[in-house]
KENU-408456 format. One record per residue (C-alpha): residue number from 1; residue in three letters; x, y, z. Coordinates in Angstrom, 2 decimals, padded with zeros to 5 digits. Example, Ala and Ser with C-alpha at 12.3 -4.5 7.8 and 13.67 -1.06 7.14 Angstrom:
2
{pt 1 "ALA" {012.30 -004.50 007.80}}
{pt 2 "SER" {013.67 -001.06 007.14}}
END
This chain:
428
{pt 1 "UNK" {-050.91 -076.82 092.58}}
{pt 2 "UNK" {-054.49 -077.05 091.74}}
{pt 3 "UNK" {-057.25 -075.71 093.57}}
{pt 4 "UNK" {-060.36 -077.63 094.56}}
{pt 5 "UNK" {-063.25 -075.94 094.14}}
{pt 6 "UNK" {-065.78 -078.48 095.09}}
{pt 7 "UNK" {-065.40 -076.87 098.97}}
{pt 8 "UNK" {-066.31 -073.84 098.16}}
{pt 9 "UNK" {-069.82 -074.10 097.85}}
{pt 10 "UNK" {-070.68 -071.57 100.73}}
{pt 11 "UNK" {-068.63 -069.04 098.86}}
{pt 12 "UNK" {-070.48 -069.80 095.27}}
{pt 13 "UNK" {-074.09 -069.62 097.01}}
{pt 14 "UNK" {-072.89 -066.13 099.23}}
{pt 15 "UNK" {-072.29 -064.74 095.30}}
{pt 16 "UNK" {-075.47 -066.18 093.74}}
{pt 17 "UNK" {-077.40 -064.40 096.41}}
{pt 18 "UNK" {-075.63 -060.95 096.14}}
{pt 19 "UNK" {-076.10 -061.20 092.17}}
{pt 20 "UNK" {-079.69 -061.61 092.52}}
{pt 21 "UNK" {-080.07 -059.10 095.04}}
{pt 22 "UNK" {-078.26 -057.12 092.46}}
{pt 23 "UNK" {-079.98 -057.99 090.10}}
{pt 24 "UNK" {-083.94 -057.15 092.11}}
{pt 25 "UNK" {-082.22 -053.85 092.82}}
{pt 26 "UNK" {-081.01 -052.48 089.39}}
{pt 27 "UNK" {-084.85 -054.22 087.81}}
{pt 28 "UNK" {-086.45 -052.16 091.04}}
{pt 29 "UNK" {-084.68 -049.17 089.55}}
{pt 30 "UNK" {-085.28 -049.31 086.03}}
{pt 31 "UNK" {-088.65 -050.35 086.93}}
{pt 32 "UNK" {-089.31 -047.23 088.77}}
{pt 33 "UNK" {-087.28 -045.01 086.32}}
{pt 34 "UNK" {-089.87 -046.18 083.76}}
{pt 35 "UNK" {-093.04 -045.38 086.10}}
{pt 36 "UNK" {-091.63 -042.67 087.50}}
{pt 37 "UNK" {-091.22 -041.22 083.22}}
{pt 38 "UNK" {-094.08 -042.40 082.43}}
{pt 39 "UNK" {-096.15 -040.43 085.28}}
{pt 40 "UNK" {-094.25 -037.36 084.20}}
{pt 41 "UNK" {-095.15 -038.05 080.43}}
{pt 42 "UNK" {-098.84 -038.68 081.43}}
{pt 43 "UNK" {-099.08 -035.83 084.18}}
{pt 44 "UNK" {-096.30 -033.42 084.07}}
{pt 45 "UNK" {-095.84 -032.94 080.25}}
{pt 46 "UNK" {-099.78 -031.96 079.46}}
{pt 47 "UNK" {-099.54 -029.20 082.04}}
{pt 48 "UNK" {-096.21 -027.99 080.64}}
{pt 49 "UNK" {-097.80 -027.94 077.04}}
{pt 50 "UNK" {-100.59 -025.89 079.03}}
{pt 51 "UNK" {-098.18 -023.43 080.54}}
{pt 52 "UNK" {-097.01 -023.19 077.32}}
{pt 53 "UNK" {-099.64 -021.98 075.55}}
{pt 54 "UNK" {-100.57 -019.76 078.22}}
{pt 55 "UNK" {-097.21 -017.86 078.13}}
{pt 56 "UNK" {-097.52 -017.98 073.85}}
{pt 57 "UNK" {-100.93 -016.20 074.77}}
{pt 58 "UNK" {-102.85 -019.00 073.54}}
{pt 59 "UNK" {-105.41 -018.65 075.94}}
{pt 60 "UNK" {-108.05 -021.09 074.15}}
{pt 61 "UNK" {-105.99 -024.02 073.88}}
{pt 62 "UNK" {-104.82 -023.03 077.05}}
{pt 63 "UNK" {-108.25 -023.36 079.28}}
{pt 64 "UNK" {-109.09 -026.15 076.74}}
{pt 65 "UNK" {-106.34 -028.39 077.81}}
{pt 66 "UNK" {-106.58 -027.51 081.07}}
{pt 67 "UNK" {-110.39 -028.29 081.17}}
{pt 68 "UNK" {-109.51 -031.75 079.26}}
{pt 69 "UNK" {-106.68 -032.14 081.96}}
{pt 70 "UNK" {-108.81 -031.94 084.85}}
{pt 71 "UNK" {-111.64 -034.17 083.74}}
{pt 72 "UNK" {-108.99 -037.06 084.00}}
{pt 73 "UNK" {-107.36 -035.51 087.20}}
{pt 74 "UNK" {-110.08 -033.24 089.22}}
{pt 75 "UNK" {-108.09 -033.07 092.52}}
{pt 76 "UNK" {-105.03 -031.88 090.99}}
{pt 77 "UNK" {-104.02 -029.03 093.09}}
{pt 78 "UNK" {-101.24 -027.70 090.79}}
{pt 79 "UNK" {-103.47 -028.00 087.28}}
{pt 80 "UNK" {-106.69 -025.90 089.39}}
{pt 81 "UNK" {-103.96 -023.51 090.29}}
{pt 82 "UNK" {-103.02 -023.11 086.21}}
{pt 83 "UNK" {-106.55 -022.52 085.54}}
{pt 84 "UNK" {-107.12 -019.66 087.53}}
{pt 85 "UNK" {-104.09 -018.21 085.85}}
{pt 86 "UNK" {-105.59 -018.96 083.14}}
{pt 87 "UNK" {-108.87 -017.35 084.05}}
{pt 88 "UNK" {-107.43 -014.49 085.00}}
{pt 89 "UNK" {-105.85 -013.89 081.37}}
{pt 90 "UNK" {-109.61 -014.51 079.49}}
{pt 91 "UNK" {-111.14 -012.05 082.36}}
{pt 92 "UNK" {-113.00 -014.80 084.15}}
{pt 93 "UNK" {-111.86 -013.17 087.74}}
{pt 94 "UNK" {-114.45 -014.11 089.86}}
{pt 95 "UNK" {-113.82 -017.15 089.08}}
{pt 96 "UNK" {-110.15 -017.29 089.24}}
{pt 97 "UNK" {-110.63 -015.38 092.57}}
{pt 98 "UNK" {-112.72 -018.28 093.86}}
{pt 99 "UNK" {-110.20 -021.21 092.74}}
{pt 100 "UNK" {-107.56 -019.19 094.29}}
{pt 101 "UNK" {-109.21 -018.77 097.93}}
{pt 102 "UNK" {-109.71 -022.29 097.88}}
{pt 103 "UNK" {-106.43 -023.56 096.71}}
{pt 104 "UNK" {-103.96 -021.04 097.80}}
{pt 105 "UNK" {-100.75 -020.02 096.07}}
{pt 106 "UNK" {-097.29 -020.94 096.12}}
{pt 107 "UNK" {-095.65 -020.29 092.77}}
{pt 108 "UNK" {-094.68 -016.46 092.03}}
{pt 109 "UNK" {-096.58 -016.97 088.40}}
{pt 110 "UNK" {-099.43 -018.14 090.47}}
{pt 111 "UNK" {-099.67 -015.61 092.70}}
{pt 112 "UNK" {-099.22 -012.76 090.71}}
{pt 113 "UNK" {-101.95 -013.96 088.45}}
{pt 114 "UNK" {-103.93 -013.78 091.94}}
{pt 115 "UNK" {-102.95 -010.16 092.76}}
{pt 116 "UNK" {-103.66 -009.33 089.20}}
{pt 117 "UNK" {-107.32 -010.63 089.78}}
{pt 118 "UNK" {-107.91 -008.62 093.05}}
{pt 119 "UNK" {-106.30 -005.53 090.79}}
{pt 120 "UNK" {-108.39 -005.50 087.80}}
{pt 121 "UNK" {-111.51 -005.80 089.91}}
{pt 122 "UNK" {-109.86 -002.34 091.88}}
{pt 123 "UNK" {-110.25 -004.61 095.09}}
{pt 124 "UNK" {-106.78 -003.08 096.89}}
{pt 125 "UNK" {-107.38 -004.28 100.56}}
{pt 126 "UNK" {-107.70 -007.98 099.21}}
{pt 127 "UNK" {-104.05 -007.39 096.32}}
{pt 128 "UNK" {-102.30 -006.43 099.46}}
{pt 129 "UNK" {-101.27 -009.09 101.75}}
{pt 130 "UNK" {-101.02 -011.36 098.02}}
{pt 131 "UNK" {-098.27 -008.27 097.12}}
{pt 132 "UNK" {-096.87 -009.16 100.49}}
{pt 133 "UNK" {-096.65 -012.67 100.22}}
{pt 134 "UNK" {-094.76 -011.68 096.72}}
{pt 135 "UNK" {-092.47 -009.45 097.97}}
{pt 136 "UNK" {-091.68 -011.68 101.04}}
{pt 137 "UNK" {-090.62 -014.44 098.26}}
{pt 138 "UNK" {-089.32 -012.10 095.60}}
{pt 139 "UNK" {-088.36 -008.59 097.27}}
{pt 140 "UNK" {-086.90 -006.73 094.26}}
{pt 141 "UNK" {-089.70 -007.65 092.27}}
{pt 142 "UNK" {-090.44 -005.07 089.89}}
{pt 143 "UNK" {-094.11 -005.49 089.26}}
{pt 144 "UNK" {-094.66 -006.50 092.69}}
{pt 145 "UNK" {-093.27 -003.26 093.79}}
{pt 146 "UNK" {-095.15 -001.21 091.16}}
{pt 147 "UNK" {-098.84 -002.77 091.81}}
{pt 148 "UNK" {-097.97 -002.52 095.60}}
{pt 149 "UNK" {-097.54 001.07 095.65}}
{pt 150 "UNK" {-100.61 001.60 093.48}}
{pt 151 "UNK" {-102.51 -000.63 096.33}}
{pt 152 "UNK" {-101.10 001.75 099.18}}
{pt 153 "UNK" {-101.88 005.05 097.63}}
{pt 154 "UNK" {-105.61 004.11 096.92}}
{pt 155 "UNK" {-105.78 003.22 100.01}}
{pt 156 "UNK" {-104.49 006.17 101.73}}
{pt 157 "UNK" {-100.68 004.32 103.01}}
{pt 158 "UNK" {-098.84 007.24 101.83}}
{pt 159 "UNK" {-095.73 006.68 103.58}}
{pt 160 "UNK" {-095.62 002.54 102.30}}
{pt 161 "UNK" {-096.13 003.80 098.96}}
{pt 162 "UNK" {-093.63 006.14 098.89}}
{pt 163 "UNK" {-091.44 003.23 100.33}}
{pt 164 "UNK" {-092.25 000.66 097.92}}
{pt 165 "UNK" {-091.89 003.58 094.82}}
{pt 166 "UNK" {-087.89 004.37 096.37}}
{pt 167 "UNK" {-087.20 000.96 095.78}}
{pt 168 "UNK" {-088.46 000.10 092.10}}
{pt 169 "UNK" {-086.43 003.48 091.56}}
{pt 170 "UNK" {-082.87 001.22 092.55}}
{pt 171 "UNK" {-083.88 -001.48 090.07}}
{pt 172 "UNK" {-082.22 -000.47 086.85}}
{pt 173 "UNK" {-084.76 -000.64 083.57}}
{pt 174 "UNK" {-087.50 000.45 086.50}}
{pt 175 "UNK" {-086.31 003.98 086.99}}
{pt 176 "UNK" {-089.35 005.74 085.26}}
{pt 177 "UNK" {-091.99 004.23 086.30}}
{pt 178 "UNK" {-090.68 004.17 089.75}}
{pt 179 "UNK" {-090.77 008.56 089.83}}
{pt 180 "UNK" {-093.89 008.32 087.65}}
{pt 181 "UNK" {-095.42 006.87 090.57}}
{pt 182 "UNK" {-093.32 009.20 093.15}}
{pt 183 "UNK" {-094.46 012.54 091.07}}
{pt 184 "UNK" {-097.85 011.24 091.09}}
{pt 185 "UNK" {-097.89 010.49 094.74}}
{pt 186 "UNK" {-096.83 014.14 095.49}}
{pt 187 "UNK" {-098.88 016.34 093.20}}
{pt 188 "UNK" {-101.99 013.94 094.95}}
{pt 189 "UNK" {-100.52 015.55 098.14}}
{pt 190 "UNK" {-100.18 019.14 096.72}}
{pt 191 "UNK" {-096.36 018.81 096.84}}
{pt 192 "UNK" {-095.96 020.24 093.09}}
{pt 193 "UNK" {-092.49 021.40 093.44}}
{pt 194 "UNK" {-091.46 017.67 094.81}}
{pt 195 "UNK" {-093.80 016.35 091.68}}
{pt 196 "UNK" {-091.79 018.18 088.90}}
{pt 197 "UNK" {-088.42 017.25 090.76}}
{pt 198 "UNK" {-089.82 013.68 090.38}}
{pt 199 "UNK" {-091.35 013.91 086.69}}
{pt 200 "UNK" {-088.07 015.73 085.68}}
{pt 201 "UNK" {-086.38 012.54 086.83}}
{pt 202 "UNK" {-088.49 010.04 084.58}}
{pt 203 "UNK" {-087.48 012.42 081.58}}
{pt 204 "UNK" {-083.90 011.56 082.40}}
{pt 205 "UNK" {-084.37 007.81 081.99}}
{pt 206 "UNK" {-087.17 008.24 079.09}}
{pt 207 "UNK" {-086.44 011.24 077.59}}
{pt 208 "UNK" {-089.36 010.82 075.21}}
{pt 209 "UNK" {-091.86 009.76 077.53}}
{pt 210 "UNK" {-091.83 006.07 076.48}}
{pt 211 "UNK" {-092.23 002.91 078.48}}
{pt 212 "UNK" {-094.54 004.34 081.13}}
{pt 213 "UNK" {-097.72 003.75 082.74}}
{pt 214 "UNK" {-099.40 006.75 080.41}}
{pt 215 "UNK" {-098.94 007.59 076.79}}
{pt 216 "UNK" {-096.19 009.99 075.99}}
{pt 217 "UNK" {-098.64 012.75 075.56}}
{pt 218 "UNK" {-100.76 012.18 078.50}}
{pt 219 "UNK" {-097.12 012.55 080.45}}
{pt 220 "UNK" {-095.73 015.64 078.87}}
{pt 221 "UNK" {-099.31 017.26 079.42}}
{pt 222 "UNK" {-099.42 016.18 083.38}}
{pt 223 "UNK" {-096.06 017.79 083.54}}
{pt 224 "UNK" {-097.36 021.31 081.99}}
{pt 225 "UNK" {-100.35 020.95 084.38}}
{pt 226 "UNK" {-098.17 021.12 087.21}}
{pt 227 "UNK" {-095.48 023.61 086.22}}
{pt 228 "UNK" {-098.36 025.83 085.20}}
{pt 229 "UNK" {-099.74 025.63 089.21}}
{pt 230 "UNK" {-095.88 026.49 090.56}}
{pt 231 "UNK" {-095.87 029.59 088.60}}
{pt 232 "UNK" {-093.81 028.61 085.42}}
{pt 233 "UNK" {-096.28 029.36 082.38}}
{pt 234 "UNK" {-093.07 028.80 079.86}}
{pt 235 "UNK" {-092.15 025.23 081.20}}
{pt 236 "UNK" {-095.08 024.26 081.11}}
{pt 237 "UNK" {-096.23 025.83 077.60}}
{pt 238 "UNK" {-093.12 023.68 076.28}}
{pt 239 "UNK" {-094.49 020.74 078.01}}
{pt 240 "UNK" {-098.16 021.18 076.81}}
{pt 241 "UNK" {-097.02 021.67 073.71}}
{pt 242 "UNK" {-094.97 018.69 073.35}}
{pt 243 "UNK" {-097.98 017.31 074.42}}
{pt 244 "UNK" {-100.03 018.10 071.50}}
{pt 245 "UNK" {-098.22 017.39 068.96}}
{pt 246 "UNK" {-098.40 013.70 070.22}}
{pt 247 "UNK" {-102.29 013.80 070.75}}
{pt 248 "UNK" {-104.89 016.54 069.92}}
{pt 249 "UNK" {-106.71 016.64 073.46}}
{pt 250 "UNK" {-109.06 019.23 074.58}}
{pt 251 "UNK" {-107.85 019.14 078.43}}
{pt 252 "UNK" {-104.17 019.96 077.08}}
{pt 253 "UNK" {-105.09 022.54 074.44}}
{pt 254 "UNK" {-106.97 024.16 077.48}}
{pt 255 "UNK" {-104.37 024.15 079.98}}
{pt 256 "UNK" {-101.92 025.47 076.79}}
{pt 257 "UNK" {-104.48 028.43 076.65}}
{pt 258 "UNK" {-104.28 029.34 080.26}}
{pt 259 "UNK" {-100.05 029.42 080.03}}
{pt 260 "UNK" {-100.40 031.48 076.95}}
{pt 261 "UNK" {-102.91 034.32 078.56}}
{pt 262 "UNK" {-100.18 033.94 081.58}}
{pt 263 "UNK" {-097.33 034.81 079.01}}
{pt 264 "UNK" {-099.28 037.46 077.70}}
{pt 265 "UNK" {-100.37 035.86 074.63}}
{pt 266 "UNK" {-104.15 036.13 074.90}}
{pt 267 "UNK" {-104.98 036.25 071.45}}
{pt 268 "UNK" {-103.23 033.11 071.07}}
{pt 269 "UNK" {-104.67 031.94 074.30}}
{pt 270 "UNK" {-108.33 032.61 073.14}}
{pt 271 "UNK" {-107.67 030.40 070.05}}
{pt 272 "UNK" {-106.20 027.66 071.64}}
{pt 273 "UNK" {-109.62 027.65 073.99}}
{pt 274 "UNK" {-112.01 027.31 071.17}}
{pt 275 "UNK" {-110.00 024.92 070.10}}
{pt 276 "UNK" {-110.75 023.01 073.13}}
{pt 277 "UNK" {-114.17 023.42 073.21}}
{pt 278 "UNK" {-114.44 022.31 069.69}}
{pt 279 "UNK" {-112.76 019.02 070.84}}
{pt 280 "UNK" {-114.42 018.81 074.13}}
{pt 281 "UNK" {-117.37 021.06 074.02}}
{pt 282 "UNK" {-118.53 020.64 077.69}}
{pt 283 "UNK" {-115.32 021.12 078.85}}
{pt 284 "UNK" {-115.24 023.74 081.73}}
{pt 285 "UNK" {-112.04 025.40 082.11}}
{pt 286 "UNK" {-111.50 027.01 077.99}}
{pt 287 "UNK" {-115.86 027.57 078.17}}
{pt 288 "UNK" {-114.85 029.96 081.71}}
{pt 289 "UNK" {-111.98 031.13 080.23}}
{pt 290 "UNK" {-113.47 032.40 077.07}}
{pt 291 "UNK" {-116.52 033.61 078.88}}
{pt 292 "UNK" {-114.21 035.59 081.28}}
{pt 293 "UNK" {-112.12 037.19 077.79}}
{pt 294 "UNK" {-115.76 038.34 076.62}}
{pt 295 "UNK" {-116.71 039.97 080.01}}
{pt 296 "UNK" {-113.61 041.82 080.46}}
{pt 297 "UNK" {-114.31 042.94 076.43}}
{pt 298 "UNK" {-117.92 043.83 077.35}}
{pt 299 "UNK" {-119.62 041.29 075.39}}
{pt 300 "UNK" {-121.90 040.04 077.92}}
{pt 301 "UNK" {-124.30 038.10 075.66}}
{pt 302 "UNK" {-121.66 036.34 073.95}}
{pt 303 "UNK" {-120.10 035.80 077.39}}
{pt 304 "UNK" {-123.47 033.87 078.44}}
{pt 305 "UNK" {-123.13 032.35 076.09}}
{pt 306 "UNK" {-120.13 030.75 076.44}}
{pt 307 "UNK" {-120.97 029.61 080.43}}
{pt 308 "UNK" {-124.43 028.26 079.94}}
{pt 309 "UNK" {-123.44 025.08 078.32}}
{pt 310 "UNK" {-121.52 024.00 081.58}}
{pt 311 "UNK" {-124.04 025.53 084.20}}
{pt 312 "UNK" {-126.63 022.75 083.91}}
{pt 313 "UNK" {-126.64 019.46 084.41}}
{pt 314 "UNK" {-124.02 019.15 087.37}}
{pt 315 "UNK" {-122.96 021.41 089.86}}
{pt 316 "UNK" {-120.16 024.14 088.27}}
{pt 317 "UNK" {-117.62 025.67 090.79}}
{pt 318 "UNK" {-118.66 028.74 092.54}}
{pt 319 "UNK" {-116.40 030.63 090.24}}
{pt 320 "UNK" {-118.93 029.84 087.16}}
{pt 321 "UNK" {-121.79 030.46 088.76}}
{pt 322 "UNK" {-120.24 034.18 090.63}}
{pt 323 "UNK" {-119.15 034.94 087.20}}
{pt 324 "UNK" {-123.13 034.18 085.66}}
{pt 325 "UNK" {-124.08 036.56 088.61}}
{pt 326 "UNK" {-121.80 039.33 087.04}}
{pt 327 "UNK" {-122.63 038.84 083.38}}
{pt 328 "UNK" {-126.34 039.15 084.97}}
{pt 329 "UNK" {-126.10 041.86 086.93}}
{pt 330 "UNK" {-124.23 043.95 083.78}}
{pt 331 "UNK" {-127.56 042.73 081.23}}
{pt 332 "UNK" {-129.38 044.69 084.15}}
{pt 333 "UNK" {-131.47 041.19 084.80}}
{pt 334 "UNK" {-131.33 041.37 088.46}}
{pt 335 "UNK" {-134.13 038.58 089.01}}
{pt 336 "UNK" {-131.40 036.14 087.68}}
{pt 337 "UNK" {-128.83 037.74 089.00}}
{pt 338 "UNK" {-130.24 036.78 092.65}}
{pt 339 "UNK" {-130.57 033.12 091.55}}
{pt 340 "UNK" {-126.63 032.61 090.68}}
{pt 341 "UNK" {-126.10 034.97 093.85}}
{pt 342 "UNK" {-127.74 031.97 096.18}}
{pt 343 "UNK" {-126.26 029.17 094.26}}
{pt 344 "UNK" {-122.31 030.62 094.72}}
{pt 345 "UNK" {-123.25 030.54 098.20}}
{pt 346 "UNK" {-124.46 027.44 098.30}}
{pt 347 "UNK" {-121.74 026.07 096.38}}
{pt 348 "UNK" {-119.16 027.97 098.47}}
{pt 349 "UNK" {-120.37 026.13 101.40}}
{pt 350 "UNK" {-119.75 022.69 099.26}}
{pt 351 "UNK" {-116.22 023.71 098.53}}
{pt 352 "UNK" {-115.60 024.71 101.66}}
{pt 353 "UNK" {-116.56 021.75 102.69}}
{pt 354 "UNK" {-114.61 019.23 099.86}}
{pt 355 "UNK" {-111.27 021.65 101.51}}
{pt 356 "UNK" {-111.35 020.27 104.62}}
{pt 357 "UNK" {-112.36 016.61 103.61}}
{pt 358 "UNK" {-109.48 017.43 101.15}}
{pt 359 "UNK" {-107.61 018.48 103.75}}
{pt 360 "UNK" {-107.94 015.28 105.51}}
{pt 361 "UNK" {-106.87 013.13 102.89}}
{pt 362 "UNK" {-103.56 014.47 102.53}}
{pt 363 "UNK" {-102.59 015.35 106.36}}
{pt 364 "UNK" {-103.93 012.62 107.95}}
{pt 365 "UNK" {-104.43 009.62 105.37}}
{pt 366 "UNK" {-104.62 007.36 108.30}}
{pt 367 "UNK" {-107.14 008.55 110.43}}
{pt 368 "UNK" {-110.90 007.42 110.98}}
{pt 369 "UNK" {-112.54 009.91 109.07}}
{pt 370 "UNK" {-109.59 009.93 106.00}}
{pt 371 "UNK" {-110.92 006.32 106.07}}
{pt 372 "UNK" {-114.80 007.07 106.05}}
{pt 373 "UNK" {-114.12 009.41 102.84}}
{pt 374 "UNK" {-112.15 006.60 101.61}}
{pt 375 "UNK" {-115.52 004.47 101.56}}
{pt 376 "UNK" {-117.40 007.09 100.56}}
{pt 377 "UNK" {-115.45 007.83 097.10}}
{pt 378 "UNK" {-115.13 004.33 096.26}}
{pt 379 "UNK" {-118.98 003.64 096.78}}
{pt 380 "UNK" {-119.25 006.80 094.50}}
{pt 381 "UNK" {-117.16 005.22 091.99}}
{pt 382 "UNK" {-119.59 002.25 092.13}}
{pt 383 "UNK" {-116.21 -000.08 093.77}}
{pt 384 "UNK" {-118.95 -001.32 096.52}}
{pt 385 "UNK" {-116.39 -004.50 097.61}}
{pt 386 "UNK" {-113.70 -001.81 098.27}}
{pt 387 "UNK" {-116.11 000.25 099.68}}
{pt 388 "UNK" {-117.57 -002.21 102.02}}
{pt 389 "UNK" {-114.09 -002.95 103.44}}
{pt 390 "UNK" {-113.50 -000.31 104.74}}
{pt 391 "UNK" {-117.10 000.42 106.27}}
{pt 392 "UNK" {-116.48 -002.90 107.96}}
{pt 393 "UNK" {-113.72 -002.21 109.94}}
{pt 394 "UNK" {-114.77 001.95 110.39}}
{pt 395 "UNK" {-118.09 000.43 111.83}}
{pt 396 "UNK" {-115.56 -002.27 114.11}}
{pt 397 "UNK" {-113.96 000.79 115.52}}
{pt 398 "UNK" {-116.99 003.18 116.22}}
{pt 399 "UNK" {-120.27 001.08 116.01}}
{pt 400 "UNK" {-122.12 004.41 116.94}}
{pt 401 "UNK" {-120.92 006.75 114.74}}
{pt 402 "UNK" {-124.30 007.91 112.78}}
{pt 403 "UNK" {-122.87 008.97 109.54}}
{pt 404 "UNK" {-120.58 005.84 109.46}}
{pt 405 "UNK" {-123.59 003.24 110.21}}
{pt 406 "UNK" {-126.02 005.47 107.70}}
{pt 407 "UNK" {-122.50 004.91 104.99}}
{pt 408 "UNK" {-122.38 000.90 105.87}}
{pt 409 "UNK" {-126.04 000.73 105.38}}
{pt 410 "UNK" {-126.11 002.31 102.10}}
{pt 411 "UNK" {-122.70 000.60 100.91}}
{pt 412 "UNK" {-124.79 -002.80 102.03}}
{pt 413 "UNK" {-127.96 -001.70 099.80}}
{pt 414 "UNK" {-125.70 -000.37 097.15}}
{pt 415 "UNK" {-126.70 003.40 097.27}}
{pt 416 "UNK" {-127.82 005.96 097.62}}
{pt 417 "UNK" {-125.27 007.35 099.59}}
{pt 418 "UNK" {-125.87 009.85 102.56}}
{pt 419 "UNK" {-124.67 013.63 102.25}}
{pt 420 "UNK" {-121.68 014.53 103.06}}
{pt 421 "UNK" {-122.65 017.82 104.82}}
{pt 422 "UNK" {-123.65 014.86 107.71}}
{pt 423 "UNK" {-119.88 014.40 107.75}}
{pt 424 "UNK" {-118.67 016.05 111.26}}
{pt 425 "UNK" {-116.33 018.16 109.44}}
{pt 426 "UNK" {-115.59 019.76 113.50}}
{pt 427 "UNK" {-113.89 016.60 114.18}}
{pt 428 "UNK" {-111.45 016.79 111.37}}
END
């Protein structure tokens, strides 16, 4: 039987309408499939081809492009944020630094690039909380972890940077660096039998000293230092040795000297000193050493000799200027004898002093005054932004403390600095 179609007109207009609804829908997405590749070929692609070229270390095509980006899109959020990376790489940090307070940081490229900035410029209160925010993201991190410990020790956190050290050391390729960082950490604190444990550890992973923070040599001759101050001259000549045959230096070939003299090898010893001084010739320890081997022999002259170089400019340890007093006193030149005699008891007073600010440091890194020296050394070492820091929130804490106000004040002017013998060393 045939069918009449001619009543089925509600039927044939329900279809038309769901085909062209169809149809709007599928043009609506190939419509926005093309805008949506286009925007990506326009926006997203450029900054890729940025990124890159940063990561090839093409850094001038790189801030190019990036300029050249911007000019087209100046409130782009994500292609500011490349630039400071960008800027950190070519050294630009202040500026980077500035970019990055005022965007912020999401990305774990973005904000390492941000730490990096606050690190360079040896600002370690500011690299913190950014390390955080890493770490918070990206615990196991490994450079996160490394630069955050770094952070803590400068700023006196011994116990958080002996925390964040443990863990690089459980990350497997991280090993050294991680007890590089632990050794260092103790021999800071005087702990030189926990230091070689440590150092004795990176050897196990890097056996030749490789991959670390310091050359080879600079390694091997840290490790002789501090055998040689726990009482094992033969270690340690090994280590110095090892040392040297990496890099001539005149620190090592000094410290080699004193293990030899320890061993009994003086003669030895005494060559390995000139040595030094011939590669560093203002170098204290080989000058006092040699001019110590030429008093015991009687040479007194030649012993002068040997000292005066290091005596002036600066201010030598008392044990130069007692032993200038001796070599005095035997030349029967009593006038100048008097001199040094006053000036190792001035000095003595000095060191007696830099013991218990010493002292400080390592039993209570924490406390005000740990914190005041803190300041004080990194004004010395001309980091005034570090410097002013921690003068900022000393001064918060005791706003009438005279030698703290007198610090802020100078750290504000940028020098000079106050003495330290106004430090109350009674309240220590």
């Amino acid at each position: 039987m045939a069918i009449d179609l001619s009543n089925n007109k509600p039927v044939r207009q329900r279809q038309t309408r769901r085909f062209r609804f169809l149809s709007v829908v599928a043009i609506g997405l190939i419509t926005a499939g093309v805008t949506s590749g286009v925007m990506w070929y326009q926006h997203d692609r450029p900054l890729q081809r940025i990124e890159a070229a940063l990561a090839s270390g093409d850094r001038t095509s790189a801030l190019k492009g990036v300029g050249d980006f911007l000019r087209q899109h100046p409130g782009d959020v994500r292609a500011q944020v490349l630039r400071a990376r960008i800027l950190v790489e070519t050294g630009q940090l202040t500026e980077a630094l500035r970019v990055f307070h005022t965007t912020g940081a999401s990305e774990m490229a973005d904000l390492h690039a941000w730490a990096k900035a606050h690190l360079l410029r040896q600002e370690w209160s500011d690299a913190l909380p950014v390390l955080d925010r890493l770490l918070q993201l990206s615990p196991d991190d490994p450079d996160a972890l490394h630069e955050i410990t770094a952070c803590r020790s400068f700023l006196g956190h011994t116990r958080e940077a002996f925390e964040s050290a443990r863990r690089l050391a459980q990350i497997p390729g991280h090993e050294a660096r991680a007890w590089l960082q632990i050794g260092t950490l103790n021999e800071n604190l005087g702990n030189d039998r926990s230091a070689i444990e440590a150092f004795e550890k990176v050897l196990q992973f890097e056996p030749e000293g490789r991959g670390l923070q310091v050359t080879p040599a600079d390694f091997f001759g840290e490790l002789g230092r501090v055998l040689l101050k726990d009482g094992n001259p033969q270690r340690a000549r090994e280590m110095f040795e090892r040392s040297l045959e990496l890099s001539d230096s005149a620190e090592f070939r000094g410290q080699l000297g004193q293990a030899l003299q320890q061993l009994g090898e003086e003669e030895l010893a005494v060559q390995n000193w000139k040595r030094a001084v011939e590669l560093g010739a203002k170098l204290r320890e080989p000058r006092e050493a040699l001019a110590q081997y030429a008093f015991r022999l009687g040479r007194y002259q030649e012993a002068r000799q040997w000292l005066e170089p290091i005596l002036s400019p600066g201010t030598p340890p008392s044990s130069c200027t007692y032993l200038m007093q001796r070599i005095c006193l035997a030349q029967g030149d009593k006038k100048t004898a008097r001199h040094w005699q006053e000036q190792t008891e001035s000095v003595r007073k000095r060191e007696k002093l830099q013991s218990a600010i010493n002292h400080t440091l390592i039993e209570s890194p924490d406390s005000f005054w740990a914190r005041a020296i803190r300041a004080y050394q990194f004004a010395e070492e001309g980091n005034w932004r570090q410097a002013g820091v921690l003068t900022q929130q000393l001064v918060g804490e005791a706003p009438q403390e005279p030698f703290v106000r007198e610090l802020a004040t100078c750290i504000s002017r940028r020098g000079p600095l106050p003495s330290l013998d106004l430090l109350p060393v009674h309240q220590f």
